[in-house]
N, C-alpha and C positions, 0 to 999 in steps of 0.2 A: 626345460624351464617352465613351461606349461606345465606340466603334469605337477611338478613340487609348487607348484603355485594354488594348484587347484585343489589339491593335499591340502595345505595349510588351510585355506578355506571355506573347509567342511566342517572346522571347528570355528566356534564362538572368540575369532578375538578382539584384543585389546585394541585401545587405542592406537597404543607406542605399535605393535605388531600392524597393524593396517597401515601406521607410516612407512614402517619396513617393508612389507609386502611393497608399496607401491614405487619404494626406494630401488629395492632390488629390479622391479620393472622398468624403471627408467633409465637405470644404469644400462640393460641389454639395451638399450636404443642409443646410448651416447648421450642422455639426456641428463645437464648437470643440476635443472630444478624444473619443479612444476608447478602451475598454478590450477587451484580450484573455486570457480565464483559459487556463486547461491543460485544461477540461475538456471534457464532451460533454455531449447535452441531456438525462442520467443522472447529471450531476454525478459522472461517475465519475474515480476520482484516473489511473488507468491508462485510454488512449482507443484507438481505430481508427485509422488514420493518416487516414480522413478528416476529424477532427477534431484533428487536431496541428497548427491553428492558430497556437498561439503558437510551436510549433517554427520553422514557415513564416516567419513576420513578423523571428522575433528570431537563426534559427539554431542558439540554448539550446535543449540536448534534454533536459533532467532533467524530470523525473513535477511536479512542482511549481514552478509560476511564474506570473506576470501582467505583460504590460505594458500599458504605458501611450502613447499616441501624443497630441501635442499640435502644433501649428502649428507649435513652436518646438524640441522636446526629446521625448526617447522614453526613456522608462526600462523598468527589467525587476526585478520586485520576485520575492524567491525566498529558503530558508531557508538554514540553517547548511550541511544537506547539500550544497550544492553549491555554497556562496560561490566555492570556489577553481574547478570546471567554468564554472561560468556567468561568471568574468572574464574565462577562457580563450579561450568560444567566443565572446565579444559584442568580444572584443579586434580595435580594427580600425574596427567599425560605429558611429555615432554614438549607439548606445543607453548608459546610466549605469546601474551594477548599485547597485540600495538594499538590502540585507541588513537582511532583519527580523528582529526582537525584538533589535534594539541598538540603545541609546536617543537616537541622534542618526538615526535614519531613519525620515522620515516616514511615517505610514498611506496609504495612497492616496488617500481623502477631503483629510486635512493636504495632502497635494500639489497637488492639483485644485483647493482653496481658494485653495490659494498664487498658481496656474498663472492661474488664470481671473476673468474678471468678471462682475460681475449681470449674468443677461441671457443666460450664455453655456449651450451644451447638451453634457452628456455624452453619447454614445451604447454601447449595448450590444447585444449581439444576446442577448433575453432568453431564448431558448433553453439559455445558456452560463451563468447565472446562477441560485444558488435565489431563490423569491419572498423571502425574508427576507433576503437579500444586497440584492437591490433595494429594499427596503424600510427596507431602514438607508443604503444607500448615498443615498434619495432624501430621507431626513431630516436625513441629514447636509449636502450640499449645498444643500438648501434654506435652509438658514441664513445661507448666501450671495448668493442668492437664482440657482443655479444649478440648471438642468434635465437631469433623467434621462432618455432617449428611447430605447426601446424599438424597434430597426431590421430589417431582414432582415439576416442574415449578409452582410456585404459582398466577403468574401474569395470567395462564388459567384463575382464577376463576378471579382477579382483572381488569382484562384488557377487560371491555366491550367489546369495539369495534375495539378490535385487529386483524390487516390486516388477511387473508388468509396464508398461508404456498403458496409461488410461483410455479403453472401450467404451464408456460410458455411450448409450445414444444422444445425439443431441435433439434438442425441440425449439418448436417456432418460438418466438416472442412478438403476440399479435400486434396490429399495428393501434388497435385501443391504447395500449400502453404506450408503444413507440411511437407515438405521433407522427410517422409518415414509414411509408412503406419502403421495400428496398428498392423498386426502381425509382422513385424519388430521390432517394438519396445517391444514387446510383449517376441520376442526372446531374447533382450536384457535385459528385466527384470528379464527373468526367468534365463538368465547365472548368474546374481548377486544374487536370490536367493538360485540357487546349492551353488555360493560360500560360502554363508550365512548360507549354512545345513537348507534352510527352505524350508517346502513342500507347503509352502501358505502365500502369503500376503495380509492384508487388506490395504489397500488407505480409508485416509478419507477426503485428503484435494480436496479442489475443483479442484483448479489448476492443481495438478499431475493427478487425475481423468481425467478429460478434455483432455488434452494433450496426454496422454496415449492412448485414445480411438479414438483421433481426432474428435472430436466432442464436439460443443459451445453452447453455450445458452442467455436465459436473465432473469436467475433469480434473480440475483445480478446487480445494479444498476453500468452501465461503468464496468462492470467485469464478461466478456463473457463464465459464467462457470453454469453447470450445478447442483444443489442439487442431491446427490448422493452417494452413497455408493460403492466400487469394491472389490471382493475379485478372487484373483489369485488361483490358484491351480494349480498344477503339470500340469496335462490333462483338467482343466475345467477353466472358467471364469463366475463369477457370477457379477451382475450388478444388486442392488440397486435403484428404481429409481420409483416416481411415476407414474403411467401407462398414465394417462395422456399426459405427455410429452411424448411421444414414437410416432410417427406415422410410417404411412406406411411403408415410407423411410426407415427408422430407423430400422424398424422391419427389412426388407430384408438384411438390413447395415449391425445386427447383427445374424443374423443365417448364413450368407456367414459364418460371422469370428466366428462362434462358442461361443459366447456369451448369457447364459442363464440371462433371465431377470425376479426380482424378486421385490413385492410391497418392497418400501422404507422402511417401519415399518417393515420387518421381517427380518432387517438385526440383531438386538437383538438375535431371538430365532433361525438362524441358527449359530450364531457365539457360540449359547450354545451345538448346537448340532455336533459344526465341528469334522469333520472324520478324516483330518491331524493330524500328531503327532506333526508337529509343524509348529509356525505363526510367520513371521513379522510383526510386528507393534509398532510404533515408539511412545511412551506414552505423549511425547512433542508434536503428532499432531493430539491424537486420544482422543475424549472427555472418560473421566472417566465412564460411566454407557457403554458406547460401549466396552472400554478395559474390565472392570469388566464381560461381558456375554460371554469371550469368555471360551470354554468350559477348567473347571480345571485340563482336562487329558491330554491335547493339550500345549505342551511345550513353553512358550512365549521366542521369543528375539525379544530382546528390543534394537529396532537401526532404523537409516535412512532408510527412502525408499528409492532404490535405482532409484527411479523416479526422485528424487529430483536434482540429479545430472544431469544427463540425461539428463531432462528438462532443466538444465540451460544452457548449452552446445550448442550451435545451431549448425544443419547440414549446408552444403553447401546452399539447396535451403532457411533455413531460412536467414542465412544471406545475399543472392539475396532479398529477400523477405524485410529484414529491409532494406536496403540502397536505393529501390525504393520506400519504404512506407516514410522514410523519404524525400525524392527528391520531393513528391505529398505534404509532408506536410508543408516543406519549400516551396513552392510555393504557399502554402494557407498563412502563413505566411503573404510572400511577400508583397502579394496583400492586405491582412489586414494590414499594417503595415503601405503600402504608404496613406492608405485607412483614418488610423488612424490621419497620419500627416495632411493629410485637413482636418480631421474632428471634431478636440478637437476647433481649432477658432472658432468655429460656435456657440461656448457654449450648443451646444443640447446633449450631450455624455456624458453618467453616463457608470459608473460600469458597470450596468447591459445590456445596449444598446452596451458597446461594448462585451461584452460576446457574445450578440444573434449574432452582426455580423461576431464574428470568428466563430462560431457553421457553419456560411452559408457561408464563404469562405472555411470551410472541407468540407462540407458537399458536395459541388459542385466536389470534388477529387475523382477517381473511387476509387473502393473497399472499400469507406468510407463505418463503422459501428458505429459510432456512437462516444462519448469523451471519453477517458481514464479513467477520473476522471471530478468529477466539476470544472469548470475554478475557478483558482483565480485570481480577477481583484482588486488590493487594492491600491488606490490612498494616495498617503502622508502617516498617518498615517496610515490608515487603511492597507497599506503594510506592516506594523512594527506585523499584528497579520498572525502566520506563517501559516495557514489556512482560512483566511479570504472569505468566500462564502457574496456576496454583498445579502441584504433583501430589500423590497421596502422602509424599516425603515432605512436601514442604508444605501442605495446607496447615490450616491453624484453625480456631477458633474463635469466632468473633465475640468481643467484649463490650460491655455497655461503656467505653472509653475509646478516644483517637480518632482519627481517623480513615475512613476504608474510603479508597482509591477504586471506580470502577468507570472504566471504560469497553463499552457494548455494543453491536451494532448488529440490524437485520438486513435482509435482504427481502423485497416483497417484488411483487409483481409488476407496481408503477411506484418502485425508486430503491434507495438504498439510504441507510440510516448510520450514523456513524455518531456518539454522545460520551462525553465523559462528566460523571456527578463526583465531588467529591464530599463525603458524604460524615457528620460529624454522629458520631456511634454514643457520643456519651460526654465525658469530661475531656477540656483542651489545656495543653499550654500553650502561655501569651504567645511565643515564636511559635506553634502552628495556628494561631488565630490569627498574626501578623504577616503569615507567609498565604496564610488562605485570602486574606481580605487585598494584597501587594496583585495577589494572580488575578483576582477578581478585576481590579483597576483597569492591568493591559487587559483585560479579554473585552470590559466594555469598551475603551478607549478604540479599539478596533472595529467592534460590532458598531458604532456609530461614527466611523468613519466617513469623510465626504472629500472626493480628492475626483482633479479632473480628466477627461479621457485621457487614454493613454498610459496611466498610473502600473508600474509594474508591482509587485509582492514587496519587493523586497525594498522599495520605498513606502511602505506601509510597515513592515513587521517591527521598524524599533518603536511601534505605537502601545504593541502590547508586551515589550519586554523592560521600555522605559521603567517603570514602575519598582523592580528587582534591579534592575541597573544600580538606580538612586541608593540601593542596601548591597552592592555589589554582587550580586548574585545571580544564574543567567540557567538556561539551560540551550541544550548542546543539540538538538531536533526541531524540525522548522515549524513556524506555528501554524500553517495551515497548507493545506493538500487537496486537490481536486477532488469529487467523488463522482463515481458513473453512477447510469443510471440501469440500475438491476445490471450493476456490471461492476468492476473494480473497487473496492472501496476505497484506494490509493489511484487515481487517476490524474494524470496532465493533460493540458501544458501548463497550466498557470499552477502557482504555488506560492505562498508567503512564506519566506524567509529570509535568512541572513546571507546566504547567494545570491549571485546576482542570476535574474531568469529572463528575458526579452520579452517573453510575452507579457502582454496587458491584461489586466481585469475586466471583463467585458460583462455587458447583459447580457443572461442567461446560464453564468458558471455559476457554480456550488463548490465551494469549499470553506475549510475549516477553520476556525475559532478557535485554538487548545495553546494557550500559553501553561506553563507549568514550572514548577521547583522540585528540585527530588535530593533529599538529603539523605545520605549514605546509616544506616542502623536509627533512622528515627522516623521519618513520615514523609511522601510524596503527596502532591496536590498538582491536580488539572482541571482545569473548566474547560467543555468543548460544548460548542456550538456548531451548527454549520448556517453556511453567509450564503444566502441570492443576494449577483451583482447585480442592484434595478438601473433604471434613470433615476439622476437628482434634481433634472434640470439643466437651464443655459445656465452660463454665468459668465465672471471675465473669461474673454480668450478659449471660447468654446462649450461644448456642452461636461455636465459635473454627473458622476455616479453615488452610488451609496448600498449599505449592505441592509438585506432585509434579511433579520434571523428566523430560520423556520423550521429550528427543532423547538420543540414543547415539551419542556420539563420542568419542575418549580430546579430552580438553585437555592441549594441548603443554606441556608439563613443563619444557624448557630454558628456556625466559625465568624462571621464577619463584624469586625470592628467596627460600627456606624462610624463614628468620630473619624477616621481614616478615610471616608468615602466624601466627594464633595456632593453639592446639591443636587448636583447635573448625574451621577452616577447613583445617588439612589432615587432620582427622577427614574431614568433607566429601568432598574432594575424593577421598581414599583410595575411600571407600564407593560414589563415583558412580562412580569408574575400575571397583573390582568388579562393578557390574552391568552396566556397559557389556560389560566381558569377557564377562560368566557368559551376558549376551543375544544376543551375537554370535558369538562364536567356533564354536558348533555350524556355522553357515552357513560358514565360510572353509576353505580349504586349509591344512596343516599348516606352509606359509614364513608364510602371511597370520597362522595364530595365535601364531605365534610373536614374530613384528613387535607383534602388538597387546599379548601378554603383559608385552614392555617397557614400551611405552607407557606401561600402566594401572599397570607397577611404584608399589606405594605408596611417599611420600614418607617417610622417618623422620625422624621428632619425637625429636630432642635435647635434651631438656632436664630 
């Protein structure tokens, strides 16, 4: 079976063909479906291409999906963001795209049920999966009286030419940047685990890893983290980590700090042999075959790393750190922006030509590392898809009309950047002047938010959706999202949305601003900000917070409706164009500040 497998290949195939192949394998095991998430044995949302798994199978490149393989049917389950990509690219293949959180599209469990009989077995590679995914997925099915079964990666044997596992070296990330060193934080993890009664915690996500140690990598495409493994101990720290990446540096970095270093692969058979009587490790971020080897004598609780907080919290120097990375990034900005306005008449500017140009307006900014995330540049409609990455196939050419949709983000040394402009090219109609001016509304009605301790996201976020409610209109991704610092550009715990999320907004997080509309063959619109949560002050019944915005970029001025806006939001809007000016213009040349001066021109209030 091996041999005809390996046959097959050696050739270039299809989609439908890779279902087979893996059909045909599953059947040799008794296995009557399989599932494939997006992610890696980090549970990380962004992966190495040797875990782009689901890309493989299904063709669908977007950060978020799962399919499904059955005997009969292959579906590909995935969010709002990419309803319109993921029809696109599955267009053709015998896969069925289920669009979740609309109420006629089943859970994956609901499907399986449907799909399968008593008797029959799901398979997973539980590498790919946290312990509490499995552990709902196998409760849920058992009601069926169907089986969950925990497999090797099967795509080893199917996946010819699958990339290498990432070698990358990793490097320090000084403590100038990170405002406080790793045994510092080290001392702050182990007080939350006395208080936790635990003698040891594993870490598996990249980000808390990273952060933790002070030290980056580039395993992960735009996401400066290292593949890795940590476990804490009372008196010891073990560290995970292909030998490869380790150099000299590094070596010396962790024998100062006491840091034993052990091959990647043996974090299985010491976690079977741990000496602790008990571990932290959080089953929502710890894949299932790693939770499963940790030893039976060794008492598990089961809760947050207390990294997670920690990390989202910024010290003093990081938040120094964000408000200059952003000052370097709005002035790349700037300079692309005015760069932009000559340059769409020329009719030579596609998508993609203008991506390479803001890549080389950061790039030219100290402590630049590289983009956050892939740029989205999506013109007219191509904006309306909520992840839109331009192809040589789909790029277009920009026109002195519409408008172009871009959301961009760097990465620097002291922060990480994450902005969307929606950007008016030329001539509007009233419905995208009214859909531009609706988004503008929620986005300030949030940025000037005042709500007191304790406020979770998602008692905030109908603030910036209200607006498109009132015209029935909504979009289907959350408005805002934590960002790390020269680490994740998608980071928790906190998050604004229409979920419910426990955690509070506290001082010192960073996240996003980005309400939006995205209508299907005619134009997309986003405004994104990113939020510091400060102090407001006492007030009734405790003390009050409020959001300080601290990206700097003008917001495009021609789509908006004055008459649409009340006093109080183009007050707003005036006073952030002001500091945007007063923050940047020192750095620009005398054409550059002069372009920006317009820009930021305040709106006058008629009335």
């Amino acid at each position: 079976m091996k041999t005809l497998i390996n046959t097959l290949y050696s050739m270039n195939l299809t989609i439908n063909e890779r279902i087979a192949a893996l059909r045909t394998h599953i059947a040799q095991e008794n296995i009557q479906a399989f599932i494939i998430p997006s992610t890696d044995p980090h549970l990380s949302e962004y992966v190495a291409p040797h875990w782009q798994s689901r890309e493989w199978i299904s063709g669908f490149t977007g950060s978020a999906g799962t399919v499904v393989i059955t005997a009969e049917e292959a579906g590909l389950w995935t969010d709002s963001r990419y309803f319109l990509q993921a029809a696109r690219q599955i267009e053709g293949t015998e896969i069925t795209l289920y669009k979740e959180m609309l109420p006629e599209t089943p859970s994956i469990p609901a499907f399986l049920n449907s799909r399968l009989q008593e008797g029959d077995t799901v398979g997973i590679d539980g590498k790919m999966f946290s312990a509490k995914e499995v552990e709902h997925l196998q409760e849920t099915l058992r009601k069926s009286g169907i089986h969950v079964k925990s497999v090797a990666d099967p795509l080893q044997l199917l996946w010819k030419d699958r990339p290498a596992m990432p070698l990358s070296p990793a490097f320090i990330h000084d403590t100038q940047y990170a405002g406080r060193s790793f045994m510092e934080k080290l001392a702050a993890v182990r007080k939350e685990m006395d208080a936790n009664g635990a003698e040891s915690l594993l870490l598996s996500a990249l980000d808390e890893i990273a952060w933790l140690l002070n030290i980056r990598g580039n395993d992960v495409h735009c996401n400066p983290v290292v593949v890795s493994y940590l476990l804490i101990e009372k008196n010891a720290v073990h560290y995970f980590i292909q030998p490869q990446k380790v150099t000299a540096e590094l070596t010396a970095y962790f024998n100062v700090n006491g840091i034993s270093v052990h091959i990647y692969e043996e974090i299985e058979d010491y976690l079977n042999h741990l000496p602790a009587r008990s571990i932290l490790a959080d089953s929502a971020k710890t894949n299932y075959a790693i939770y499963s080897a940790i030893n039976p004598q060794c008492r598990i609780i089961d809760g947050t790393s207390p990294v997670t907080l920690l990390k989202a919290i910024r010290n003093k120097q990081e938040i120094a750190g964000i408000h200059t990375a952003m000052q370097r990034d709005g002035v790349a900005l700037v300079k692309f922006l005015k760069w932009l306005e000559d340059a769409v008449p020329t009719g030579r500017e596609t998508e993609i030509s203008i991506d390479k140009k803001l890549h080389a307006f950061r790039a030219a900014q100290p402590l630049y590392m590289g983009e956050s995330f892939d740029t989205i540049a999506g013109y007219k409609e191509h904006g309306a898809i909520v992840h839109y990455e331009a192809t040589p196939e789909t790029d277009v050419t920009l026109k002195a009309e519409g408008f172009l949709l871009l959301d961009s983000g760097a990465q620097y040394l002291d922060g990480t950047t994450d902005i969307t402009r929606t950007i008016a090219l030329g001539n509007l109609t009233e419905e995208e002047k009214t859909d531009y001016t609706l988004i503008l509304k929620g986005h300030i009605a949030l940025a000037t938010a005042v709500f007191p301790e304790g406020t979770r996201g998602a008692q905030l976020d109908v603030l910036a959706r209200l607006p498109i409610w009132k015209q029935h209109m909504n979009y289907l991704h959350g408005t805002g999202h934590g960002v790390g610092h020269f680490l994740n550009v998608h980071e928790g715990p906190q998050s604004i949305r229409m979920n419910e999320n426990p955690i509070p907004l506290q001082p010192g997080m960073v996240t996003s601003n980005e309400p939006g509309v995205y209508k299907a063959g005619s134009h997309g619109i986003r405004t994104e900000n990113l939020l510091l949560t400060v102090p407001a002050g006492e007030g009734m019944f405790g003390n009050y917070l409020k959001f300080e915005t601290i990206t700097l970029c003008p917001i495009c001025r021609k789509g908006i409706i004055k008459e649409l806006l009340t006093a109080e939001e183009i007050e707003w809007l005036n006073e952030y164009h002001r500091v945007v000016y007063e923050k940047l213009s020192p750095d620009l040349d005398n054409d550059e500040k002069e372009w920006l001066k317009e820009a930021c021109k305040p709106l006058i209030i008629n009335r």
